[in-house]
N, C-alpha and C positions, 0 to 999 in steps of 0.2 A: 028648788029652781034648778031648770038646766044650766051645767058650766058650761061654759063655750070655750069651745077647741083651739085652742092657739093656732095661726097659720107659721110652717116653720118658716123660721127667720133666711135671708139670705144674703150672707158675707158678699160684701163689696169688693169689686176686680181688684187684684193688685196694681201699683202705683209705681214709676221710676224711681229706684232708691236703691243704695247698697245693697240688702238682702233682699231677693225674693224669693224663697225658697221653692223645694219642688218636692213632692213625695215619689220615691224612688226603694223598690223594697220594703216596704211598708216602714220607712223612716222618713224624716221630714231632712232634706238638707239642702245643701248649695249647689244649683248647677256647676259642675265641672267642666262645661263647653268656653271656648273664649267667647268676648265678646262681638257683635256686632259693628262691621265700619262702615262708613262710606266709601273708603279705601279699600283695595284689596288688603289681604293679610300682607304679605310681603314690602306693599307702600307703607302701611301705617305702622309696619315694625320699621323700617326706614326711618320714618317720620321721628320714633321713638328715638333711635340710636343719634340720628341728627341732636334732638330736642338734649339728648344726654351730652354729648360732645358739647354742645353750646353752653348749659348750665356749669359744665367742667371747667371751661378757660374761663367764663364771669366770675367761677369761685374763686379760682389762682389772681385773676387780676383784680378782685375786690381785697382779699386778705393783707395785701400790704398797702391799703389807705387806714390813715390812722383815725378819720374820724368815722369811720365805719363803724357800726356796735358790731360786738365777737360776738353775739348771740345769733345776727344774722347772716352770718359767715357760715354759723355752724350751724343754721337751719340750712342753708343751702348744700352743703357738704350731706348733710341728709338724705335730704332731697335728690338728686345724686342717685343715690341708691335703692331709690325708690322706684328708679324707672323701670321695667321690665322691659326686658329683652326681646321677650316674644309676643303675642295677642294675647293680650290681658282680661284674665277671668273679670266678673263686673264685680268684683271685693276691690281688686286690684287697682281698675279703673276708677272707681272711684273714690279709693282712697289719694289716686294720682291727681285729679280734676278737686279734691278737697282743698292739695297741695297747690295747684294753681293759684284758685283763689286766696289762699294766705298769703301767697309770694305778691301778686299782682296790688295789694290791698296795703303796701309797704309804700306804692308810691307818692303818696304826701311828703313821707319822712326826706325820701329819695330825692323830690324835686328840690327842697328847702336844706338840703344838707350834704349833697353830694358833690363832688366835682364836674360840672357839663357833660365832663365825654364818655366816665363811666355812669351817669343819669340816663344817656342816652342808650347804653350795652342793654342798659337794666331795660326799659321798654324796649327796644328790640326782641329780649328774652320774653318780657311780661306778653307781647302781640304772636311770638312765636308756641308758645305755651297755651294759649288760649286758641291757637287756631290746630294745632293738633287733637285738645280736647274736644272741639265744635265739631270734630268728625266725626264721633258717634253720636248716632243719634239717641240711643240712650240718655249719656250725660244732656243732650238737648231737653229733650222733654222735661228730667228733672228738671234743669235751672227754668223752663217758664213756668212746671207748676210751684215752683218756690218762689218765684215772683209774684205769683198770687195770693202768695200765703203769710205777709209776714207774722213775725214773732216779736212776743215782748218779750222785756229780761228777765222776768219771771220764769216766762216759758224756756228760752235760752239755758237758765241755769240748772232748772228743772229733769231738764235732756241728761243730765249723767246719772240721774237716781234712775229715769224711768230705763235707761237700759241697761244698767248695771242689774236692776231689782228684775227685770226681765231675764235676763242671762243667767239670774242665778235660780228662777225657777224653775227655768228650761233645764235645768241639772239635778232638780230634784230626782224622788227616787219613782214617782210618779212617771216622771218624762224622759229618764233616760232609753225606755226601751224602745221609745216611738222618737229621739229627735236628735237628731246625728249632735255629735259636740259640737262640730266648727259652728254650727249656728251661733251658738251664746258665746264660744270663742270671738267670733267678726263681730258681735255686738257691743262684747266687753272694747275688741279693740275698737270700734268707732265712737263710744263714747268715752273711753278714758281722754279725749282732748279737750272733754264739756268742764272738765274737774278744774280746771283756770277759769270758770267762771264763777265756783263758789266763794264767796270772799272767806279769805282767813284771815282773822284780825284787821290788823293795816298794813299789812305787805301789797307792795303795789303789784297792779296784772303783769303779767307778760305781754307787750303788743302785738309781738309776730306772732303767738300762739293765739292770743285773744279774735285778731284778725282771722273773719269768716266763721267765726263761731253760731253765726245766726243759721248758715245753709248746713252748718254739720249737725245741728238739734235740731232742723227740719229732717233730714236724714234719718237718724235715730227713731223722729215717729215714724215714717213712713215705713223704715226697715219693720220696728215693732209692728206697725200695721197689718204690714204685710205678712210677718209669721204667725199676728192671728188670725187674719181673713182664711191662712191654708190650716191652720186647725182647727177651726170653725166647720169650714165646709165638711172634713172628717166627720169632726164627732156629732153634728146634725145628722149625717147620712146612717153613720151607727144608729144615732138614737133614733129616728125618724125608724128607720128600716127594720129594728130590731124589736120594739116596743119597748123599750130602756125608759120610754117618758113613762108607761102606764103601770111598771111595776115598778118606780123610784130608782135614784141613781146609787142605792146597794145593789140591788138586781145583778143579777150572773145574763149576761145577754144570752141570747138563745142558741141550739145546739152548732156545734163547732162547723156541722160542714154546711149546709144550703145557706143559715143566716151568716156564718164567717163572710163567703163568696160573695153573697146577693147585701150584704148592710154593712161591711167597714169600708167600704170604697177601694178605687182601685191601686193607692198605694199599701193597705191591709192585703191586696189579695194573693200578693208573690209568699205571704208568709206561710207557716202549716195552719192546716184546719182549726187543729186544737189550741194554736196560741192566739187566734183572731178572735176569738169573743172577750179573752184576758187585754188583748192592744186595746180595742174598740172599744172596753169600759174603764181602763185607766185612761184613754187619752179622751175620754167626758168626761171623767171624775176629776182631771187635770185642768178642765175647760174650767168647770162649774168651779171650782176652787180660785181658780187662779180669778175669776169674774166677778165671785164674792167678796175674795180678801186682797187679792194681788199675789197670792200663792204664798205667801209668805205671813205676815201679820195684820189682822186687822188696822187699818191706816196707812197702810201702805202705799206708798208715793203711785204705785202701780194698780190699787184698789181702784173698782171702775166708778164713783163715786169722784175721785180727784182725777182719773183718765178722763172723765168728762167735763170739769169743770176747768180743768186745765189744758186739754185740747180737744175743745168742743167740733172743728170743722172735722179733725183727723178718726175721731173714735166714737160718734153718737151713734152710728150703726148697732154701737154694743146696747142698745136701750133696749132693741127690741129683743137681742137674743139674751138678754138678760130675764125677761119676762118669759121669755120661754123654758130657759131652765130651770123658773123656779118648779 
């Protein structure tokens, strides 16, 4: 009987979220452009610098109320130093807009335990923070498609393996020659705050860290998402273009120069002739690996098996490209 042809699969646009990578030099990384405002550049640095000064005198004038916790004294002192100065890369901004929502998400403690008039500073700050972030429309779009999406605490807690275990594939010896560090770098750092959601023993949470831990594990998928929807597309185009499906994924892709140019795509093409057949079949042998097992070990929190059981709206695309490389 005749097999029938797989039709190739095709990765899903990218989504608002921390990472969206970009192939640039036949490496996968982080745009280096600032972000987008509603504001000019100049107002929304403004906007910042204000936003910084305001945060500064609420930190001096909350640190001598005695019934303040020192924990969130010294998350704001943080915070603080978080702000940039200039038009912020979109790592920057939204690890800035993560920081909002923890601060803003304080105020129950705030209304029930503070004094009137510094209650009052604190939502001044909370309305002034949230209306600087509103002005990108980036950070917008996230926050309504995260209102679509919620998560359970499952999934919540779940968010530190799946990008920790990501980050550390991305570094394999497989991937390093196709995918710049800072990627699995901003990945480590965006989910190292998921790790206050594992329980250890009976030590009780953090609340100000705990707080907004739901929008920073939507993050984490969508970032993940997003750096496989752009290695996807790659190594379809290789395998698609090279016939890597019809001689198995040991195959040597085809000769260096017309299949290099015309089947790794056009972040492969800036590289030399002779090292784009070697990119274009590690980075599907990387694909296919990582979709199998999670790159790492059979059962792996990142194995597409529990990527789909576990977040079924954000990753079922991988169903079909899974059947294709087999």
């Amino acid at each position: 009987m005749r097999r029938l042809r797989l039709r190739r699969p095709r990765s899903p646009a990218q989504r608002a979220a921390a990472l969206e990578p970009v192939w640039s030099g036949g490496r996968l990384t982080l745009p280096k452009r600032p972000t987008k405002s509603d504001l000019t550049g100049r107002k929304f640095t403004a906007a910042l610098k204000s936003l910084h000064e305001e945060l500064c005198a609420f930190a001096d004038d909350i640190s001598d109320e005695a019934n303040i916790d020192r924990r969130f004294v010294a998350h704001i002192r943080q915070l603080v130093g978080q702000i940039p100065r200039k038009m912020p890369r979109q790592t920057e901004l939204f690890r800035l807009g993560h920081a909002s929502v923890v601060f803003a998400s304080y105020a129950k403690i705030v209304d029930d335990q503070w004094p009137e008039f510094l209650a009052a500073q604190y939502h001044a700050v909370v309305l002034h923070f949230d209306r600087t972030m509103l002005q990108s429309p980036l950070w917008r779009e996230f926050i309504r498609n995260a209102d679509q999406q919620a998560l359970t605490a499952e999934q919540i807690t779940s968010g530190f393996s799946l990008g920790t275990e990501v980050a550390d594939a991305l570094r394999s010896d497989e991937a390093i020659n196709f995918i710049d560090p800072a990627i699995p770098n901003a990945l480590d750092q965006l989910a190292g705050p998921l790790l206050s959601q594992i329980p250890v023993g009976n030590e009780p949470r953090d609340n100000v860290i705990e707080a907004g831990s739901e929008l920073l594990a939507y993050d984490v998928v969508e970032s993940v998402n997003n750096i496989l929807k752009r290695i996807a597309e790659e190594a379809l185009n290789a395998k698609a273009l090279t016939g890597i499906a019809a001689r198995g994924v040991g195959s040597i892709l085809g000769g260096a120069g017309k299949d290099y140019t015309e089947g790794v795509g056009k972040g492969f093409r800036r590289a030399a002739k002779k090292q784009g057949p070697k990119d274009g079949e590690k980075l599907f042998k990387w694909l296919r690996r990582f979709i199998l097992t999670g790159g790492t070990l059979a059962g792996s929190a990142v194995a597409l098996p529990h990527l789909i059981a576990m977040y079924p709206q954000a990753f079922a695309w991988l169903k079909d490209l899974l059947r294709f490389l087999h």
